[in-house]
Structure formats: C-alpha cells, structure tokens
C-alpha positions in Angstrom: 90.6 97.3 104.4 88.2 96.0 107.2 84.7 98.1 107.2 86.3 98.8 111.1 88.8 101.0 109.6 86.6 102.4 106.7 84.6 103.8 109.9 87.8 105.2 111.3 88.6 106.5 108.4 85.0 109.0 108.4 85.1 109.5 111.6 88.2 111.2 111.0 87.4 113.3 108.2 87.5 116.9 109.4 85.7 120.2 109.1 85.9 121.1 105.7 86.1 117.4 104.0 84.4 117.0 101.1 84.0 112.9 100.5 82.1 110.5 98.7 81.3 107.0 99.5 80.3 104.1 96.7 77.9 101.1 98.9 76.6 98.2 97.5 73.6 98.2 99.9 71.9 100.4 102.4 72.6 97.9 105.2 76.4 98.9 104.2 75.9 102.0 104.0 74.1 102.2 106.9 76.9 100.8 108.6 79.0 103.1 107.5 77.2 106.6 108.0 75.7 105.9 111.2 78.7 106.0 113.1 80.0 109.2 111.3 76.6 111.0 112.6 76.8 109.4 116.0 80.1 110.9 116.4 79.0 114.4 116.1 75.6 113.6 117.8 78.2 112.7 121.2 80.1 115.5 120.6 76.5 118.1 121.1 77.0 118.8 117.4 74.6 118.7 114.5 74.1 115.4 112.4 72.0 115.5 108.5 70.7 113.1 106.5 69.4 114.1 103.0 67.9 111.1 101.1 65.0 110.1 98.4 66.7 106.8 98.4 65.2 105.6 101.8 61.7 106.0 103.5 61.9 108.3 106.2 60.3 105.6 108.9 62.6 102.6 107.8 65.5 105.2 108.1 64.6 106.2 111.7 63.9 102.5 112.8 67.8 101.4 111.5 68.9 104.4 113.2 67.2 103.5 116.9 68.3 100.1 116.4 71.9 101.4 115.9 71.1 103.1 119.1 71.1 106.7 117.7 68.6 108.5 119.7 66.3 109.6 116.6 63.8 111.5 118.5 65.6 112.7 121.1 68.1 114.6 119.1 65.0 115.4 116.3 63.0 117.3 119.0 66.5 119.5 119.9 67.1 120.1 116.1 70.4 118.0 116.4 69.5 115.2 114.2 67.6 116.5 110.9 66.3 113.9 108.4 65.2 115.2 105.0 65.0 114.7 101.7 65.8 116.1 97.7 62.6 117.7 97.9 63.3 120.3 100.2 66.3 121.4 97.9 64.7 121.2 94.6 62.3 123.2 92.9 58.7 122.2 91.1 61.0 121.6 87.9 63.3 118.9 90.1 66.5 121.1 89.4 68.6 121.4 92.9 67.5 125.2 94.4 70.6 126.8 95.7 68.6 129.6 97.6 66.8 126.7 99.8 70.2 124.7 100.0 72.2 127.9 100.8 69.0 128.4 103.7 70.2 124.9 105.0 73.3 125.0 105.4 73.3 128.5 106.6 71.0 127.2 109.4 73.2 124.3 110.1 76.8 127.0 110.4 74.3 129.7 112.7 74.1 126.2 114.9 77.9 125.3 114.4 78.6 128.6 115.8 76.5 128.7 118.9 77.6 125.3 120.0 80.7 124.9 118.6 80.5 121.5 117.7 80.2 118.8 114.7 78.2 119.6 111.6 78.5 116.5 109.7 76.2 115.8 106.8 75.5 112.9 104.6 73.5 113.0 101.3 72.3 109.8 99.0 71.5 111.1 95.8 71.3 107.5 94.1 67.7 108.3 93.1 68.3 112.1 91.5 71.1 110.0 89.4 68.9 107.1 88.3 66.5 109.6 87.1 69.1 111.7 84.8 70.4 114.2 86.9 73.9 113.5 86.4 75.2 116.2 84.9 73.4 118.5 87.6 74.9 116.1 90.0 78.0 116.4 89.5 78.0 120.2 89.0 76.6 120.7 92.7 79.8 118.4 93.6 81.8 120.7 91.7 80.4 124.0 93.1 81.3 122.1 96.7 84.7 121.5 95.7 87.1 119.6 97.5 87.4 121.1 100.3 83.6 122.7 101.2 84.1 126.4 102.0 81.6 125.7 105.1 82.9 124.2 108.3 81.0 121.2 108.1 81.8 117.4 106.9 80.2 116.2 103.7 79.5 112.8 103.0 77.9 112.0 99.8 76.7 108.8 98.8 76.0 106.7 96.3 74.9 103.0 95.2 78.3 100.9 93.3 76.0 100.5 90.3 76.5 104.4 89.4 79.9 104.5 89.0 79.9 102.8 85.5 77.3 105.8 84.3 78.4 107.5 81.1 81.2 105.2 80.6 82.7 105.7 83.7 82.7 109.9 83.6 80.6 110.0 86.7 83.0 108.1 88.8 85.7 110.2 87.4 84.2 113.5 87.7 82.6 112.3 91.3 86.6 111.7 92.5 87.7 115.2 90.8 85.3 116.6 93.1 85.9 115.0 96.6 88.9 114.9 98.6 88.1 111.5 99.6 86.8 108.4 97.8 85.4 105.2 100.4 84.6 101.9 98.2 83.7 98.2 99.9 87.1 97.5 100.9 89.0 100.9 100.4 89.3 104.2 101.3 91.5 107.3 99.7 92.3 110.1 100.5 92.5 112.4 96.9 93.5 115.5 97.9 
C-alpha cells in the first residue's frame, strides 16, 4: 500500500474511530498525521497533538513547513499542541480527571462548531519508560469505537511492537478498530 493511500485511509476514519498507527520515524509519521489534522483544521474543526516524544518548537516548524497554519489556528484554540504532562499526575500515572477536562473541552467545541475533532497521541516515550501496562489499559478504557465523537489516532515507534513478547502489539490491535503499519493499513473492527 502506497503511504498516498495510507493517508486516504486516515483521512477517512470517522467520528468515533479509535486507531493506531506503528512509524518507523517521525518524518513518517509526520507524514502521516499532518494530513489527518489538516483535514479537520479546513473543515473549521478542532485538530490535537499530545506528544513527549517531540520538542514542541521542532513540532511546530514541521507543521508550518507542511503548511499547517500553527499559529494561526493556536491563537483560535483550533490547533492545541501538548504533551503527557498535562494528563499525568506528580507520580507519572495518566489522570483521568484532567484527560476527561480535555476531551470534555474539545466535545463543548465539537458542539458549537459542528465540525472535526481529530486527535493524535505519541506515547512512545510513556512506553519506553514502563508504562505499558497503564498504556494499554487507557486504550482499553477507549475501546474500539471511543464513546466521544472525535477521531483518535494513537501512535507509536515500530520498535514497540515486539515489547513483552509481542503482547503490546496484540493487546494494542484488541483495542483499536484500525491498525496502520509502513506499507499497510486494517481495518479490525
């Protein structure tokens, strides 16, 4: 499958979708992602990234030069880059209270403009530090199919998959209803 159709493939995931995308490099990824927020950027919705993975000014630089208008759509609220640590508590265990405050932010805006709410999360660097198992229980709690009408797209470097002997990428494809690799995308539920 050509990384052309790989982006037609998240820009069609719908309200709802819950899916996760293996990279082997930001650059990919990058190519991959930007796209999916641009499309909900055009259509006057509501475009997150969530990362500790990438500095914050290198982020916003690949975005401009994608030709995402990063300040623009910061200063109306429609493009929100953060990270981990504004989900997480002092004891680095994922809050639920300050997630549920995000996203409940992010439907009160999918409401008034009726619009996109696509997100995209790289928790690479909560995995490489043990998390796992906390990981993959937020994925879980998600489910397949997010109860929230917004677009989840979670992401991860290729090297994780083989974690635990290969349960993380198991238990991260029980818990998304698509699955994007270099080369291939599924649909799993």
């Amino acid at each position: 499958m050509e990384r052309s159709d790989i982006v037609r493939t998240l820009q069609g995931l719908a309200p709802n979708d819950h899916a996760v995308l293996f990279y082997s490099d930001i650059s990919t990824k990058r190519e991959l992602v930007f796209p999916f927020l641009q499309e909900a950027l055009d259509k006057e919705g509501v475009a997150v990234y969530v990362t500790e993975h990438e500095p914050f000014d290198e982020l916003r630089e690949a975005m401009k030069h994608w030709g995402i208008y990063v300040d623009r759509y910061e200063q109306d609220r429609s493009l929100i880059i953060t990270d981990y640590e504004t989900l997480m508590t002092a004891e680095e265990l994922l809050n639920d209270l300050k997630t549920s405050r995000l996203l409940s932010d992010l439907i009160e805006r999918l409401i008034k403009r009726g619009a996109p709410v696509r997100m995209v999360t790289d928790a690479t660097l909560l995995a490489k530090r043990g998390m796992i198992d906390k990981l993959i229980q937020r994925e879980r709690t998600l489910g397949r199919h997010l109860e929230l009408p917004l677009t989840m797209l979670c992401c991860y470097e290729d090297t994780l998959a083989g974690l635990k002997e290969g349960e993380f990428l198991i238990d991260a494809l029980q818990a998304h209803s698509h699955a994007i690799f270099p080369g291939i995308a599924l649909q799993l539920a």
